[in-house]
Phi, psi and omega in degrees: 000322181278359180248008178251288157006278189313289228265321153326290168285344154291284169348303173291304172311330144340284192263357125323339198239019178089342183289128179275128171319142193299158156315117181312154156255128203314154207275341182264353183277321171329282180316321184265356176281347182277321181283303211264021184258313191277348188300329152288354180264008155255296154335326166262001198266349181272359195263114223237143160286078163284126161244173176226136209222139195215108157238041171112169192301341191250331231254336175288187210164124120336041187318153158281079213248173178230117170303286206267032163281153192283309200223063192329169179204127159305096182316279164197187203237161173228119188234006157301150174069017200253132176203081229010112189246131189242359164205175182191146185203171178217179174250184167304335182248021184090337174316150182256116159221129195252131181254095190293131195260009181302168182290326196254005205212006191296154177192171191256082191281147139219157172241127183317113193320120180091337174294136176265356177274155159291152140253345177196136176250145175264146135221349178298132182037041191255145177209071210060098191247100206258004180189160153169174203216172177217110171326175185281349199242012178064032176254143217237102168274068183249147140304142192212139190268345170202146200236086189341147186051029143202165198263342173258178173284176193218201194207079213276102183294160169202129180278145180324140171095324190256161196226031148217139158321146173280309178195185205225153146228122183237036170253151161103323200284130193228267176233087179298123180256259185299163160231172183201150141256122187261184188297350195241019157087341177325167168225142177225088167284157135294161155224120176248160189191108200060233164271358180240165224202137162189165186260168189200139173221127171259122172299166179299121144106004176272151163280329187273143195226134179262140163298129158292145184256071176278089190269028179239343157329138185233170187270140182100350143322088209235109200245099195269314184247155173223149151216216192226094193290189225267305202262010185084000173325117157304132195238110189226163165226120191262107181301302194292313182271005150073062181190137170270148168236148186249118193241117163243177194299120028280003188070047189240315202262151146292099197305303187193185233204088186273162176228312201276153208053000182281117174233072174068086146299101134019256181222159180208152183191142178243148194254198193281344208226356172104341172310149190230119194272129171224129171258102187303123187305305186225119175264000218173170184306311175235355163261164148226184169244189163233146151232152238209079176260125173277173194307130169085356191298150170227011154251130177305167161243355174213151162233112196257140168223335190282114178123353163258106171247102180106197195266149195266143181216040175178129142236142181225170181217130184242181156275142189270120176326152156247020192284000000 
């Protein structure tokens, strides 16, 4: 309706101002002037809600969501290939991915968008693997908390395609969570170690890494997710202190702080319009939730709960099949 307006009050000011008005338009110039006036609200409606529900090695599952529903419901759920699984992430084309803690058995599945199977398992160097992302170019990051024969975590490379590593990346790396890449090839991890918590950044195309100096991180910090925000922000979900934080670029002062609705945030995942999806480990003994801040928001506006029976340790937002 404000974009029928807008073009309404162009049209007049037109012919107040001498100008003869255009030529009606053609019923295909029509149709397409209709797509592209509705096109973002059909680009989110197109958008699918992953949670990962962890109720113990048998018992986790994935849900399903329509993101942008006024009141989500659970579509259906996916427990093939799931073996306590503690993170999840997709690509650019809708694949699905879960990384299973198990100790002696972990691996990475993923799934072909709409799909309830695995198509392809990761398990070469994968070793409690707690986060990870996939590049534009299809190369594949996870964290792994441990790297046989060594007592710290890494950074497990995988080249498009392929289901063994390549390298590793450790320096700075201790038990590594969220990983993040921006556009320009940076790599960014959490990292916990004890009571402390910090971010590490390898520039593109380096083994070597710098400590972020995020002098507003406080101790007793516990950073399960990371991501990267519309304008380059560094984005953590501080699990233990119940709070997201915003690092924009140099990456040293905390920009703002979301609190509210936060119960051991997770996961974190943005949707097409900037909304920012957050996954509550636990709100209560045995659940946990999701909340749902639009852009620039310091309250949630919406909460999905229903179809979660247990704790959530993931959210990711996919493009929706076409299966």
């Amino acid at each position: 309706m404000r974009n029928g307006r807008i073009l309404a009050a162009l049209l007049l000011a037109g012919c107040a101002s001498g100008v003869a008005p255009q030529a009606p338009l053609t019923p295909a110039q029509t149709l397409r002037s209709r797509r592209n006036l509705v096109a973002p609200n059909a680009e989110r409606a197109k958008q699918i809600l992953y949670v990962l529900v962890n109720k113990g090695t048998s018992n986790s599952y994935v849900e399903l969501y329509d993101a942008y529903a006024k009141h989500p419901r659970p579509l259906r759920a996916i427990t093939n290939g799931l073996q306590n699984p503690g993170a999840i992430w997709v690509d650019a084309k809708g694949n699905l991915y879960v990384g299973n803690d198990m100790t002696y058995t972990s691996a990475v599945v993923e799934y072909a968008p709409g799909a309830n199977k695995p198509m392809r398992t990761y398990t070469n160097g994968i070793d409690l693997p707690f986060g990870g992302t996939v590049d534009g170019m299809g190369r594949m990051y996870v964290s792994v908390a441990g790297i046989k024969a060594r007592t710290e975590g890494g950074i497990a490379l995988f080249p498009r395609r392929k289901t063994t590593p390549s390298g590793f990346l450790t320096d700075n790396i201790y038990v590594p969570h969220g990983v993040a890449k921006d556009p320009s090839g940076n790599l960014f991890v959490a990292v916990i170690w004890g009571d402390q918590s910090s971010v590490v950044e390898f520039p593109a195309g380096s083994t070597q890494s710098t400590v972020l100096p995020l002098d507003d991180l406080n101790t007793g910090a516990f950073l399960e997710d990371l991501k990267l925000d519309s304008k380059g922000a560094i984005v953590v979900a501080d699990a233990y202190l119940n709070a997201v934080r915003f690092y924009p670029p140099p990456y040293r002062h905390e920009k703002r702080v979301l609190t509210a609705g936060m119960s051991a945030p997770t996961g974190l995942a943005y949707g097409s319009d900037g909304s920012l999806f957050v996954g509550n480990e636990y709100v209560n003994a045995d659940n946990g939730n999701v909340v749902v801040f639009p852009p620039g928001a310091t309250q949630p506006a919406r909460t999905i709960s229903d179809g979660i029976m247990g704790g959530v340790l993931g959210v990711a937002i996919g493009p929706r099949s076409k299966r």
